[in-house]
Chimera marker file (.cmm) of the C-alpha trace (Angstrom):
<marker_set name="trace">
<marker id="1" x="18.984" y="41.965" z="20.489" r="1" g="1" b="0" radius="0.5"/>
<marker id="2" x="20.996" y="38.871" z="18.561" r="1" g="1" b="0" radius="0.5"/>
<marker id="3" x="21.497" y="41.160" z="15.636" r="1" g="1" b="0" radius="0.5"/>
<marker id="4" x="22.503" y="44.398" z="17.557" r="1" g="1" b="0" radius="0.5"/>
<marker id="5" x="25.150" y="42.507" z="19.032" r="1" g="1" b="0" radius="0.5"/>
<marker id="6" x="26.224" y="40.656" z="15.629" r="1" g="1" b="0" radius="0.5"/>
<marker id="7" x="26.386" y="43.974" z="13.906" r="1" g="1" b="0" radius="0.5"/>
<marker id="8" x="27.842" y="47.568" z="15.097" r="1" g="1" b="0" radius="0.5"/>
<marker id="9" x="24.655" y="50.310" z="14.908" r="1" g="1" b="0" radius="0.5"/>
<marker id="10" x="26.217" y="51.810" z="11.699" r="1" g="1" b="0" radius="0.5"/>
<marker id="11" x="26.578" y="48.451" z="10.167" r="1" g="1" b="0" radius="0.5"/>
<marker id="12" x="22.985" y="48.074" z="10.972" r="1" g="1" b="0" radius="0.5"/>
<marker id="13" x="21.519" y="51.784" z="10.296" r="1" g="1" b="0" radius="0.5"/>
<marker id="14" x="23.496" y="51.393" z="6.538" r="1" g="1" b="0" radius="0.5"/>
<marker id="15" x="21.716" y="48.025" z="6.134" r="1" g="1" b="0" radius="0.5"/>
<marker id="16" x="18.345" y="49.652" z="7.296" r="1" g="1" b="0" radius="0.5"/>
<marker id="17" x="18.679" y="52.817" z="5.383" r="1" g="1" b="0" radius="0.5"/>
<marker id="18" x="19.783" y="50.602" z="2.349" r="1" g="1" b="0" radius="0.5"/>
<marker id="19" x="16.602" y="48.510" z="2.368" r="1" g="1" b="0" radius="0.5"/>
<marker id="20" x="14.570" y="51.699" z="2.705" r="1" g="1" b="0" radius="0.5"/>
<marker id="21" x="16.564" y="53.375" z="-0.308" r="1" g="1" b="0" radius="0.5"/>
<marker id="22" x="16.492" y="49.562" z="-2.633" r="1" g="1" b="0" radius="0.5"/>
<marker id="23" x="12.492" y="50.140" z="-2.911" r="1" g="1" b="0" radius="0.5"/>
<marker id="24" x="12.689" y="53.139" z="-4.299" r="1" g="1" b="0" radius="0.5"/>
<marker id="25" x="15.548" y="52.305" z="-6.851" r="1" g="1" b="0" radius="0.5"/>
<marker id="26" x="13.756" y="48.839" z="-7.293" r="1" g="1" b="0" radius="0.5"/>
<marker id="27" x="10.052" y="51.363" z="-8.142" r="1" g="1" b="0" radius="0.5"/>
<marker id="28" x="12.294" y="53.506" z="-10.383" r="1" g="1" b="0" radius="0.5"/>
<marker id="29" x="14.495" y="50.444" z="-12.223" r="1" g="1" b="0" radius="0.5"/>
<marker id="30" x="10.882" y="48.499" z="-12.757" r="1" g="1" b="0" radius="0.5"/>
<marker id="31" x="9.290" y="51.505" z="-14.347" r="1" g="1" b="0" radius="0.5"/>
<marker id="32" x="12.305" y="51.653" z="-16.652" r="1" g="1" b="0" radius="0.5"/>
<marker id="33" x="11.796" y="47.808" z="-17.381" r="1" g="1" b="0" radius="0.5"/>
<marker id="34" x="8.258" y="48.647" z="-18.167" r="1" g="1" b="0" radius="0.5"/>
<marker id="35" x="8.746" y="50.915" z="-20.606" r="1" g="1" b="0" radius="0.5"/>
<marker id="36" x="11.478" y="48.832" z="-22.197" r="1" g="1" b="0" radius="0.5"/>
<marker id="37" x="9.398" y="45.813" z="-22.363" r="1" g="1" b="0" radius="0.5"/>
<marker id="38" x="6.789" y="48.140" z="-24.430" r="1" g="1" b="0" radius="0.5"/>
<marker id="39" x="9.585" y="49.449" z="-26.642" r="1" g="1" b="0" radius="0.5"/>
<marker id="40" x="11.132" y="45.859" z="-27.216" r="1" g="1" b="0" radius="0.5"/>
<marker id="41" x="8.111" y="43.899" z="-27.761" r="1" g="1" b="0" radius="0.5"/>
<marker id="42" x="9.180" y="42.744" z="-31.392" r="1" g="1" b="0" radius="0.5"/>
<marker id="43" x="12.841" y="42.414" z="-30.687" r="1" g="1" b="0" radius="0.5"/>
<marker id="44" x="14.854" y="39.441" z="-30.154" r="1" g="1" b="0" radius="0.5"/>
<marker id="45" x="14.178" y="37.279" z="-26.957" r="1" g="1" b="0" radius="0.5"/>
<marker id="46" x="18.068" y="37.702" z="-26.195" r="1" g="1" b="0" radius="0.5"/>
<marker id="47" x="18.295" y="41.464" z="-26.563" r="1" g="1" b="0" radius="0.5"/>
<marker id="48" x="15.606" y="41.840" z="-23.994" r="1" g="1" b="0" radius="0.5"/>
<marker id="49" x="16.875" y="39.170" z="-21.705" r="1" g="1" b="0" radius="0.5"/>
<marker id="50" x="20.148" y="41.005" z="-21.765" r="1" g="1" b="0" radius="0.5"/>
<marker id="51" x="18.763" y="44.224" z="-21.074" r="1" g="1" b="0" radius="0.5"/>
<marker id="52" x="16.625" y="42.986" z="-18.015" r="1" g="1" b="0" radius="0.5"/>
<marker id="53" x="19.798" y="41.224" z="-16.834" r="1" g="1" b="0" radius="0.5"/>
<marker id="54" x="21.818" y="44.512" z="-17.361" r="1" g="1" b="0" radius="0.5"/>
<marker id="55" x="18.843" y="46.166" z="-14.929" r="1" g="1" b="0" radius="0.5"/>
<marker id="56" x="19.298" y="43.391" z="-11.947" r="1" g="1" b="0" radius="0.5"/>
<marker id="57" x="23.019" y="43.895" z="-12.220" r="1" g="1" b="0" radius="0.5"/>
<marker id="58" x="22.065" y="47.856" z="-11.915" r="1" g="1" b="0" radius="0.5"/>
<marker id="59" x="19.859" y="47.686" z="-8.950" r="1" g="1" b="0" radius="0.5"/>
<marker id="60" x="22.286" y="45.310" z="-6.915" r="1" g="1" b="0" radius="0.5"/>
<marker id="61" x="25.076" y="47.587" z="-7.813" r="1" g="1" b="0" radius="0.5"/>
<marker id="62" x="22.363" y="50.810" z="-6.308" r="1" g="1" b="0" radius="0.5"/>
<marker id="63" x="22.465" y="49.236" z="-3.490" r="1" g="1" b="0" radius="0.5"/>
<marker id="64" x="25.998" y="48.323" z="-2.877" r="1" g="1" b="0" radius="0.5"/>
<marker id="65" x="26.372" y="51.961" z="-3.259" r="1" g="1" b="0" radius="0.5"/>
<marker id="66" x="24.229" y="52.974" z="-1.131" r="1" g="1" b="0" radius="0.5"/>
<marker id="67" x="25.474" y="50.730" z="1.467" r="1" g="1" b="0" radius="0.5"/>
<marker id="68" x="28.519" y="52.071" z="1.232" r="1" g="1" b="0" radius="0.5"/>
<marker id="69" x="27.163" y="55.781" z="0.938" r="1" g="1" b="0" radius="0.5"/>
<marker id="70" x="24.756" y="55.214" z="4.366" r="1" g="1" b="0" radius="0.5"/>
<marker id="71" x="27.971" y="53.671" z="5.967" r="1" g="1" b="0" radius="0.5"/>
<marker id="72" x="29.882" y="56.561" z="5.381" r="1" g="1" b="0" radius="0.5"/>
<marker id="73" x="27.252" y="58.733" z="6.544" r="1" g="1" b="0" radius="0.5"/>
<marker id="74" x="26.663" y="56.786" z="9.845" r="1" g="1" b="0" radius="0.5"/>
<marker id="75" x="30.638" y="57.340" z="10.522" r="1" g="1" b="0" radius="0.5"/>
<marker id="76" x="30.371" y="61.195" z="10.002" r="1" g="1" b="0" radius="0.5"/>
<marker id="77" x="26.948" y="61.414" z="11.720" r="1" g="1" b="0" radius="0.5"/>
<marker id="78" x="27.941" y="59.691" z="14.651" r="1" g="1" b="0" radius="0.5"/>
<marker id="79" x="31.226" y="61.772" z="14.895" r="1" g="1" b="0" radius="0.5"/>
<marker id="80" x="28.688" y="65.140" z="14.625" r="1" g="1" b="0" radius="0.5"/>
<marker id="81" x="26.798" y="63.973" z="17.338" r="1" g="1" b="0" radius="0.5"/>
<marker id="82" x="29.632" y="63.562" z="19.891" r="1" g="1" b="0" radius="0.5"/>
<marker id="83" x="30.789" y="66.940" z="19.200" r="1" g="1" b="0" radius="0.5"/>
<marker id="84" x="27.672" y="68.143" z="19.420" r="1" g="1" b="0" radius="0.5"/>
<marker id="85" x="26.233" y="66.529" z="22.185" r="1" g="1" b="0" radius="0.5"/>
<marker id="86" x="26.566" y="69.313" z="25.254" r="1" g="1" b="0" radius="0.5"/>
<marker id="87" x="24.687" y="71.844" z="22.412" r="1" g="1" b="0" radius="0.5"/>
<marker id="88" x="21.373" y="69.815" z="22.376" r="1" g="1" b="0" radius="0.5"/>
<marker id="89" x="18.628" y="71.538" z="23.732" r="1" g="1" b="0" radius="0.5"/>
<marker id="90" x="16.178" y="68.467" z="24.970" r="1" g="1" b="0" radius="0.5"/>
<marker id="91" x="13.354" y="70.323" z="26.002" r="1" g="1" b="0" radius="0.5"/>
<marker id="92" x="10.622" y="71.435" z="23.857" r="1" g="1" b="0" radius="0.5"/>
<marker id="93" x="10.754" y="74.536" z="24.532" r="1" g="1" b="0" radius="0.5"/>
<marker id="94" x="13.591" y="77.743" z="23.383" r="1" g="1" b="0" radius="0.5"/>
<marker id="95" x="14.668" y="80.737" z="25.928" r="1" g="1" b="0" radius="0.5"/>
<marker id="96" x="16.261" y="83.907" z="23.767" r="1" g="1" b="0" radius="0.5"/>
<marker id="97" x="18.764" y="85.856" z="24.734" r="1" g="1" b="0" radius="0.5"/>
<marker id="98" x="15.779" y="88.739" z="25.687" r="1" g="1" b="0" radius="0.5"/>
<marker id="99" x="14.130" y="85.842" z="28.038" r="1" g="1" b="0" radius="0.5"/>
<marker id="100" x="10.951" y="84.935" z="25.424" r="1" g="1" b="0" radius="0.5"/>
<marker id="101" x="9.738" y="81.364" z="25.670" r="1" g="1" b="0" radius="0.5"/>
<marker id="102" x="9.238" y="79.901" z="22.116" r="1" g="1" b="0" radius="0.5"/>
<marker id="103" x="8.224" y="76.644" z="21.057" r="1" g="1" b="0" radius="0.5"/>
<marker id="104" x="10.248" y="74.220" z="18.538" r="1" g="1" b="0" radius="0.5"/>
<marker id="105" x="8.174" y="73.664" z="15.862" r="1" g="1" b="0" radius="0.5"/>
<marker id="106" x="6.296" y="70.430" z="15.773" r="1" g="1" b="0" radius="0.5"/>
<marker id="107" x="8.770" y="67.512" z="13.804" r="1" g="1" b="0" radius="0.5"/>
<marker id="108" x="7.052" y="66.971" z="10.388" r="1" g="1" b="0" radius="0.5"/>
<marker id="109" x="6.243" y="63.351" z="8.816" r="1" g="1" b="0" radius="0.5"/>
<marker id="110" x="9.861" y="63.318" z="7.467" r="1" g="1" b="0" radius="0.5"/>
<marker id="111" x="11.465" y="63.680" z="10.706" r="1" g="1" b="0" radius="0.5"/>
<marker id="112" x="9.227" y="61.500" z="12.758" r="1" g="1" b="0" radius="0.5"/>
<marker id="113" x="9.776" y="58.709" z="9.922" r="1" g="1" b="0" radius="0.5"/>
<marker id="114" x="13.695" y="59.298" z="10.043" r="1" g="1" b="0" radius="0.5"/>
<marker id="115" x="13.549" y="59.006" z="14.020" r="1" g="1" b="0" radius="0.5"/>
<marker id="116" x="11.287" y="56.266" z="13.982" r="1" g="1" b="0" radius="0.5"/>
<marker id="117" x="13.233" y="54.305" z="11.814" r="1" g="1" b="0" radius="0.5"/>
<marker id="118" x="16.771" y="54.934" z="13.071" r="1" g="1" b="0" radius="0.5"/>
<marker id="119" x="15.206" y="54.100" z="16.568" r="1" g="1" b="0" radius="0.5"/>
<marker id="120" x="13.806" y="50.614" z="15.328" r="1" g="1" b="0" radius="0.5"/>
<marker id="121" x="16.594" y="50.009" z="12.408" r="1" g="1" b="0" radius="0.5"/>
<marker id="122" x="17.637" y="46.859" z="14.353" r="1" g="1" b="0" radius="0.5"/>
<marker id="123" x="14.249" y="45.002" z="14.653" r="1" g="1" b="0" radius="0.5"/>
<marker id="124" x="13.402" y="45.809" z="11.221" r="1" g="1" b="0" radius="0.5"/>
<marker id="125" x="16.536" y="44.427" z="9.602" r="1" g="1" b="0" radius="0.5"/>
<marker id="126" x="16.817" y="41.217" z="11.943" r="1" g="1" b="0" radius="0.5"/>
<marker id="127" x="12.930" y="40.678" z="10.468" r="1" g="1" b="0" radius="0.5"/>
<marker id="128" x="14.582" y="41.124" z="7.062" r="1" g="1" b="0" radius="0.5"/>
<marker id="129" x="17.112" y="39.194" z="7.704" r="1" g="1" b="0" radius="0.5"/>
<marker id="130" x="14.868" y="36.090" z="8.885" r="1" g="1" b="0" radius="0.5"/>
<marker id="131" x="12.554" y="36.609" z="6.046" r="1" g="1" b="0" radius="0.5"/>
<marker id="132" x="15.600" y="36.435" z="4.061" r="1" g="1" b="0" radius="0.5"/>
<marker id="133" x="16.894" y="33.302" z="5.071" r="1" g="1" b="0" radius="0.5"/>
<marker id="134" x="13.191" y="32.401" z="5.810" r="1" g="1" b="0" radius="0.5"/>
<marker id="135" x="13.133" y="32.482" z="1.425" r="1" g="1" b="0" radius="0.5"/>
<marker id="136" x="17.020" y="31.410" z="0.638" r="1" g="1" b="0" radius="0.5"/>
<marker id="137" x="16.103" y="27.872" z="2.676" r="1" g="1" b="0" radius="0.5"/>
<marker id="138" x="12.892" y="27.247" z="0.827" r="1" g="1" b="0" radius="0.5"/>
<marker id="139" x="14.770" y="27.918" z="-2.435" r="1" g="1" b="0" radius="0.5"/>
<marker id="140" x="17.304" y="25.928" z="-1.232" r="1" g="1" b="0" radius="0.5"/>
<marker id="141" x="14.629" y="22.919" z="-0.432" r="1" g="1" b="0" radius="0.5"/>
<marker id="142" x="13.247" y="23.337" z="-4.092" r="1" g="1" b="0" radius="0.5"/>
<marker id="143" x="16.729" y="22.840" z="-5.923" r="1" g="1" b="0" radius="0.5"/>
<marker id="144" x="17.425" y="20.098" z="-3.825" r="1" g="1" b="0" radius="0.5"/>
<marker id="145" x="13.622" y="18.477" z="-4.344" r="1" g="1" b="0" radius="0.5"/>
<marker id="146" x="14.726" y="18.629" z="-7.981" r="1" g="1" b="0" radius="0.5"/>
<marker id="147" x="17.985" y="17.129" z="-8.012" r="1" g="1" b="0" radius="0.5"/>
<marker id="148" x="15.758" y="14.297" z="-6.341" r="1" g="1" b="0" radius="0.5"/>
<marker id="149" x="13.332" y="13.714" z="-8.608" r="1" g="1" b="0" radius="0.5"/>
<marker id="150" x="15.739" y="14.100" z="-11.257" r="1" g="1" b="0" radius="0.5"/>
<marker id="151" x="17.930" y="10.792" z="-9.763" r="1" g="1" b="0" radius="0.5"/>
<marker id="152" x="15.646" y="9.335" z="-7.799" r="1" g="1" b="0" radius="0.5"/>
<marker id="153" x="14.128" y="6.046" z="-8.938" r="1" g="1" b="0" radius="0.5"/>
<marker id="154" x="15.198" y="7.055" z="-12.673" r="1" g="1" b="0" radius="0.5"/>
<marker id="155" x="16.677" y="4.603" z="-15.132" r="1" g="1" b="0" radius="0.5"/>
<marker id="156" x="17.739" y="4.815" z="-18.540" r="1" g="1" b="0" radius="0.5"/>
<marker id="157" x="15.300" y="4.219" z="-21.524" r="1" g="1" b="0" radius="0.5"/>
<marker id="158" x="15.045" y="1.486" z="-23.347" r="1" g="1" b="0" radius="0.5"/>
<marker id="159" x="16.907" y="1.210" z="-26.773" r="1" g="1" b="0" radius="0.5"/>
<marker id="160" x="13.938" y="0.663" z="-28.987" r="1" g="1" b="0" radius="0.5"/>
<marker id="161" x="12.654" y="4.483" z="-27.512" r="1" g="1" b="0" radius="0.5"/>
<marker id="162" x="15.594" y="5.801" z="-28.194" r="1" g="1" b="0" radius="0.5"/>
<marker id="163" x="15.900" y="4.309" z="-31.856" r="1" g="1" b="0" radius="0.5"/>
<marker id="164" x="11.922" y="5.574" z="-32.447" r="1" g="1" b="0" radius="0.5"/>
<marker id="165" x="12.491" y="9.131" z="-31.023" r="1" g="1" b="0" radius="0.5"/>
<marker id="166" x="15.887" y="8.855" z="-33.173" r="1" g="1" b="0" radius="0.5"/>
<marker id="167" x="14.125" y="8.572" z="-35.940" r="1" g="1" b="0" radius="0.5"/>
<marker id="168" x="11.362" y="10.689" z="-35.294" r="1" g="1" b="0" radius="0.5"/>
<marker id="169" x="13.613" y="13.201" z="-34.840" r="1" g="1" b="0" radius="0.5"/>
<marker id="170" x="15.132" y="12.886" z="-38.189" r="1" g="1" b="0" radius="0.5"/>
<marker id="171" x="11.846" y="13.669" z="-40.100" r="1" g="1" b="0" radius="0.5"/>
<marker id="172" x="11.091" y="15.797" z="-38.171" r="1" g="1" b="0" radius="0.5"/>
<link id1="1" id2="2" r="1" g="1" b="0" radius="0.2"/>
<link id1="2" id2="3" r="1" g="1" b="0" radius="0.2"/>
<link id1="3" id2="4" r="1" g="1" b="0" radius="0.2"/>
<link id1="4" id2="5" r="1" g="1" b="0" radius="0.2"/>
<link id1="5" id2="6" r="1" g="1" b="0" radius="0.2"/>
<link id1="6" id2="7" r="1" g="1" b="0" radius="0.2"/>
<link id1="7" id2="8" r="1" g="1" b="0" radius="0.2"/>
<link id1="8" id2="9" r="1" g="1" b="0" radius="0.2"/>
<link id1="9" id2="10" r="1" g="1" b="0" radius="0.2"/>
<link id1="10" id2="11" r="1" g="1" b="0" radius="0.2"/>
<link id1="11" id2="12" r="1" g="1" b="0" radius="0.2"/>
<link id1="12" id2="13" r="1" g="1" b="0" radius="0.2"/>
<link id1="13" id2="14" r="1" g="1" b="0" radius="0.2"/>
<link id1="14" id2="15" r="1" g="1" b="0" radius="0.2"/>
<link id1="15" id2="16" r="1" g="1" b="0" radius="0.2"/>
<link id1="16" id2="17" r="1" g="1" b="0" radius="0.2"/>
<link id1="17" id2="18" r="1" g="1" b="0" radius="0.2"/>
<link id1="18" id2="19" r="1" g="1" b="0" radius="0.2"/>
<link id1="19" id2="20" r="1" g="1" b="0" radius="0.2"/>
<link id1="20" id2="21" r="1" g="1" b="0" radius="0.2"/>
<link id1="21" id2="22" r="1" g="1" b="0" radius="0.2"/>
<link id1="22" id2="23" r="1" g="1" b="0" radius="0.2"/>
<link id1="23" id2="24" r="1" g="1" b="0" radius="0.2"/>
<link id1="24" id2="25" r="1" g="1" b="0" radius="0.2"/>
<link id1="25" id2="26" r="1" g="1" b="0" radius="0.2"/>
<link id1="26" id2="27" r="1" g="1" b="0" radius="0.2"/>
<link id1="27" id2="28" r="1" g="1" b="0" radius="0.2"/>
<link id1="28" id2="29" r="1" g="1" b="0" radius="0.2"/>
<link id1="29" id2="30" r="1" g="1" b="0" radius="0.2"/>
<link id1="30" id2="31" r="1" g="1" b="0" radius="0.2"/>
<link id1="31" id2="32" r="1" g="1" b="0" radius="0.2"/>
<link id1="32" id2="33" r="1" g="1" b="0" radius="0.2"/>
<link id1="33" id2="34" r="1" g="1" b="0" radius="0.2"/>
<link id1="34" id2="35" r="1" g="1" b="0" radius="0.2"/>
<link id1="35" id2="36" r="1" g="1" b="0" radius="0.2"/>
<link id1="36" id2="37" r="1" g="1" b="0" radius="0.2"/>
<link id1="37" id2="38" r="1" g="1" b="0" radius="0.2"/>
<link id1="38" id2="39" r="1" g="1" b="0" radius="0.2"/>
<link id1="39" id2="40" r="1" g="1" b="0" radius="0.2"/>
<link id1="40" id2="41" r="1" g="1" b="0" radius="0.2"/>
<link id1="41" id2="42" r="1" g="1" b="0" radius="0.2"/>
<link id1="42" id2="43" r="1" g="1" b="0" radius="0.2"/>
<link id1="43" id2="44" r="1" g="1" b="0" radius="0.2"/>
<link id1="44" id2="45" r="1" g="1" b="0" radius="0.2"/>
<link id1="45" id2="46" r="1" g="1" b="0" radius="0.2"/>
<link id1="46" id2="47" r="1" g="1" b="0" radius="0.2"/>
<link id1="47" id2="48" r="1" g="1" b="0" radius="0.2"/>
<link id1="48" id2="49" r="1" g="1" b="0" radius="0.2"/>
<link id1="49" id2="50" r="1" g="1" b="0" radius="0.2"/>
<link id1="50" id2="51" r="1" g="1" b="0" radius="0.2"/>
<link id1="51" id2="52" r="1" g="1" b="0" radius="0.2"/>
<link id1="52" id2="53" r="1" g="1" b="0" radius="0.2"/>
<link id1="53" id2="54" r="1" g="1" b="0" radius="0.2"/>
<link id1="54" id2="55" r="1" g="1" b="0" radius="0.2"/>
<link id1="55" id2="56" r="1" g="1" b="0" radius="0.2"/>
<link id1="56" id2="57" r="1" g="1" b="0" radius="0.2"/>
<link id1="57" id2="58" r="1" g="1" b="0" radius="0.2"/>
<link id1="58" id2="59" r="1" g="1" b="0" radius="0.2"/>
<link id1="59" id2="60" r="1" g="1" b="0" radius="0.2"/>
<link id1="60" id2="61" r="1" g="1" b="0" radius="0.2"/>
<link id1="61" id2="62" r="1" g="1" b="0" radius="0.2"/>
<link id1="62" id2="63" r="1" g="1" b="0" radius="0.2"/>
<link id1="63" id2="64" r="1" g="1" b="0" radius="0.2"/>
<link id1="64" id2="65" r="1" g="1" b="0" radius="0.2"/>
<link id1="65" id2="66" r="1" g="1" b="0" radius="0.2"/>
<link id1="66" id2="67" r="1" g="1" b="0" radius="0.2"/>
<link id1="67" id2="68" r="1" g="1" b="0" radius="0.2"/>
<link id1="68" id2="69" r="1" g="1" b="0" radius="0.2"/>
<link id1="69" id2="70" r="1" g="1" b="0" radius="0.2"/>
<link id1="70" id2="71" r="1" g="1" b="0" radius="0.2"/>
<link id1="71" id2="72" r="1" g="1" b="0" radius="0.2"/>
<link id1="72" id2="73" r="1" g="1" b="0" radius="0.2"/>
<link id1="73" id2="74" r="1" g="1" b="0" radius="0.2"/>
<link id1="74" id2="75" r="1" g="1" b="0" radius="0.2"/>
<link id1="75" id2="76" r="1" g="1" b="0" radius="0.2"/>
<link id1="76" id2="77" r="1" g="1" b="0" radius="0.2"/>
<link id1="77" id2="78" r="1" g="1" b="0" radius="0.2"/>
<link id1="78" id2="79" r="1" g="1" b="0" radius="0.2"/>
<link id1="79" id2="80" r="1" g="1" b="0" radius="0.2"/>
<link id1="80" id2="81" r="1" g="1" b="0" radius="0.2"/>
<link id1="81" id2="82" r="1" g="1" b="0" radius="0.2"/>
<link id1="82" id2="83" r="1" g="1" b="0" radius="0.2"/>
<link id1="83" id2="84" r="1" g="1" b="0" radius="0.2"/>
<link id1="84" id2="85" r="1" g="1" b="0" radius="0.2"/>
<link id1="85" id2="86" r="1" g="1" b="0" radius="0.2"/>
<link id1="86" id2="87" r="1" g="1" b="0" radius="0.2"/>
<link id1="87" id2="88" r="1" g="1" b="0" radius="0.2"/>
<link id1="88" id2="89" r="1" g="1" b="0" radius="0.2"/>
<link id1="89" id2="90" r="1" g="1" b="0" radius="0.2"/>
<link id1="90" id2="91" r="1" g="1" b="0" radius="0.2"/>
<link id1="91" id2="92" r="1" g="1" b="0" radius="0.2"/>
<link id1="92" id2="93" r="1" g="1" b="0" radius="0.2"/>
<link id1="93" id2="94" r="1" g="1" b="0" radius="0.2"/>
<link id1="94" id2="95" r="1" g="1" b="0" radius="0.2"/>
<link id1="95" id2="96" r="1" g="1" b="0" radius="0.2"/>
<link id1="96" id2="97" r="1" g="1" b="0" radius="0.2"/>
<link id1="97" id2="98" r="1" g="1" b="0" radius="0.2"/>
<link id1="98" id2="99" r="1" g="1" b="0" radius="0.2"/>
<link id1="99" id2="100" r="1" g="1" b="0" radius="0.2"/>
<link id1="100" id2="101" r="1" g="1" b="0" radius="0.2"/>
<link id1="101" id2="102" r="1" g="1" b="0" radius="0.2"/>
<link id1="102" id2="103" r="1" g="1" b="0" radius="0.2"/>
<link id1="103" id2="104" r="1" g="1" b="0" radius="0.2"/>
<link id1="104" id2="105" r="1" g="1" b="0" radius="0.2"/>
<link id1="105" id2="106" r="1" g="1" b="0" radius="0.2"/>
<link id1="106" id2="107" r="1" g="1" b="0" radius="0.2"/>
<link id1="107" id2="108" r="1" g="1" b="0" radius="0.2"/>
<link id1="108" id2="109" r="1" g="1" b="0" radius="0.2"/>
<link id1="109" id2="110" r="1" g="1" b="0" radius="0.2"/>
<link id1="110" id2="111" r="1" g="1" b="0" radius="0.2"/>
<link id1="111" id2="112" r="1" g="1" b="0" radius="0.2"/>
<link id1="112" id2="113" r="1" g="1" b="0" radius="0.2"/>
<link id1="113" id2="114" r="1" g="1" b="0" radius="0.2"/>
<link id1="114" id2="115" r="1" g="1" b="0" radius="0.2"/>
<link id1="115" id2="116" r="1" g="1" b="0" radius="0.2"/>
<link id1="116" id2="117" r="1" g="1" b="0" radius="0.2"/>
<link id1="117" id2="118" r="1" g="1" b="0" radius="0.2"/>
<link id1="118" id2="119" r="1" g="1" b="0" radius="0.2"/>
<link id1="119" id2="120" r="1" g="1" b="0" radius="0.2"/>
<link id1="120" id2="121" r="1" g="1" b="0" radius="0.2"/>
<link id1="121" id2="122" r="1" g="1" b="0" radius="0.2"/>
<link id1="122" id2="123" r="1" g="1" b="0" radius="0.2"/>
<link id1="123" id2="124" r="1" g="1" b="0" radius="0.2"/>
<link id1="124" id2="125" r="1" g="1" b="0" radius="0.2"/>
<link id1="125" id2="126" r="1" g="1" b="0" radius="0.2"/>
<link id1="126" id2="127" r="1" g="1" b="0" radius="0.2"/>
<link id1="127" id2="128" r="1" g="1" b="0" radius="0.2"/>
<link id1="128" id2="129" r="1" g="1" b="0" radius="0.2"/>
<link id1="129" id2="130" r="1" g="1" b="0" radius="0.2"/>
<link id1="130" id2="131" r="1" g="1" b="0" radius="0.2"/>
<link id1="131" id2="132" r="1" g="1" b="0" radius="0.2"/>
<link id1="132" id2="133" r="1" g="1" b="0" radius="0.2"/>
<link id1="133" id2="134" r="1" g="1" b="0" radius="0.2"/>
<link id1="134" id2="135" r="1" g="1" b="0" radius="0.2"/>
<link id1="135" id2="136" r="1" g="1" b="0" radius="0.2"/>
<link id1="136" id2="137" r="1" g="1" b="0" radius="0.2"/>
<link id1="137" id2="138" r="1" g="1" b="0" radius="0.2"/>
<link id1="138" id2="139" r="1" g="1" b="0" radius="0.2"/>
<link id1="139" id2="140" r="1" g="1" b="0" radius="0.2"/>
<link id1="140" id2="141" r="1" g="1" b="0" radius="0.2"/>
<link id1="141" id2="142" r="1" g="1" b="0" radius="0.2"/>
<link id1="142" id2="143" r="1" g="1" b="0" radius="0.2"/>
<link id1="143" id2="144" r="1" g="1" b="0" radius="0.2"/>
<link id1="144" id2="145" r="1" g="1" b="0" radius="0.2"/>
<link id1="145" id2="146" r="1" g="1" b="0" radius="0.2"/>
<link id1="146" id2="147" r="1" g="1" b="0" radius="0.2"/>
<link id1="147" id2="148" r="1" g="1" b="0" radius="0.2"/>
<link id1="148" id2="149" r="1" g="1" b="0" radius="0.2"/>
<link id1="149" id2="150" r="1" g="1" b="0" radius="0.2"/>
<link id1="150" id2="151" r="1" g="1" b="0" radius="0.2"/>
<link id1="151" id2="152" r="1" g="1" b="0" radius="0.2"/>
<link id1="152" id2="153" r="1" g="1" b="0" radius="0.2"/>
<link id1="153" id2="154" r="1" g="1" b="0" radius="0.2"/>
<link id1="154" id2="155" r="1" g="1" b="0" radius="0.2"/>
<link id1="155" id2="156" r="1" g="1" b="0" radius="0.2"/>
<link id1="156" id2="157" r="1" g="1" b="0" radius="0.2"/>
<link id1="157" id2="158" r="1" g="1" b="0" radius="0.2"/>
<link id1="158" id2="159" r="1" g="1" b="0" radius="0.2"/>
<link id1="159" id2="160" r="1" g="1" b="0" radius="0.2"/>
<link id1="160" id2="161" r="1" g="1" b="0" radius="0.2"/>
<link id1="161" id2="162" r="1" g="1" b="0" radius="0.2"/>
<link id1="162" id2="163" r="1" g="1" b="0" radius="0.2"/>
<link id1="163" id2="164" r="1" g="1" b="0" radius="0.2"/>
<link id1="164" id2="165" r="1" g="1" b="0" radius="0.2"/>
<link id1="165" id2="166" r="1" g="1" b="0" radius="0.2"/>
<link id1="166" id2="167" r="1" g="1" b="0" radius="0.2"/>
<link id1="167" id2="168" r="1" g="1" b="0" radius="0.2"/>
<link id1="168" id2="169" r="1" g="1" b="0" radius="0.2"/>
<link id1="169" id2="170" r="1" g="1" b="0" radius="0.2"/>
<link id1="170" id2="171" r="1" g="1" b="0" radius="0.2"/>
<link id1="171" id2="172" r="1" g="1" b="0" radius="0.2"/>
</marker_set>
């Protein structure tokens, strides 16, 4: 995989883990913007623009954090695992010391979710990633359509507008 090799798998797993963790921060920061925009309803435009800037500064600085966090946990995690390694157990099933087979208990939705993930982090952020540039060029294509339309075939009005929009102006 083109990403996989771009990026180590703890670059990656932080980036995955990250995108997982942003929606819930993004579900908790929006709730909080709904209830401000009930409690600010009569206050000035600029207050609440402020505030709701002050909240998209807040959630990109979440997940910078968490990035970092989930990086720092992929370093230690993957460090725990070598050690670890040779005391894995892969079979389903436990011998004790008196010689009784037991079963593992069956995963639960958490842990099949957490495998799941960490075993398909790399697909799922090179489809982010696409989807994200995917956006950024068709933003990009709209700023640029604009800056056409805004020079393209344009000329300057004619002095008689501008005197009678002057003017207008000035009773108004």
């Amino acid at each position: 995989c083109v990403m996989t090799q771009l990026l180590s798998n703890d670059i990656t797993r932080a980036i995955g883990w990250t995108l997982i963790h942003s929606l819930w921060q993004g579900l908790v920061l929006a709730l909080v913007a709904g209830i401000l925009i009930l409690f600010t309803r009569k206050a000035r435009p600029a207050l609440r623009y402020n505030i709701f800037t002050a909240l998209f500064f807040l959630l990109v600085a979440c997940a910078g954090l968490t990035f970092v966090y989930e990086l720092q946990q992929a370093g230690t995690a993957t460090a725990h695992v070598m050690t670890t390694a040779a005391q894995v157990v892969p079979e389903e099933t436990v011998v004790t010391a008196e010689g009784a087979i037991t079963a593992l208990p069956e995963p639960g939705f958490m842990e099949r979710f957490i495998a799941y993930f960490n075993e398909h982090t790399p697909l799922l952020v090179m489809l982010w990633f696409i989807v994200f540039v995917a956006r950024s060029l068709w933003l990009f294509g709209g700023l640029v359509y604009l800056q056409r339309i805004r020079h393209y075939r344009t000329a300057a009005p004619d002095v008689q507008l501008l005197s009678k929009m002057a003017a207008l102006a000035g009773r108004l």
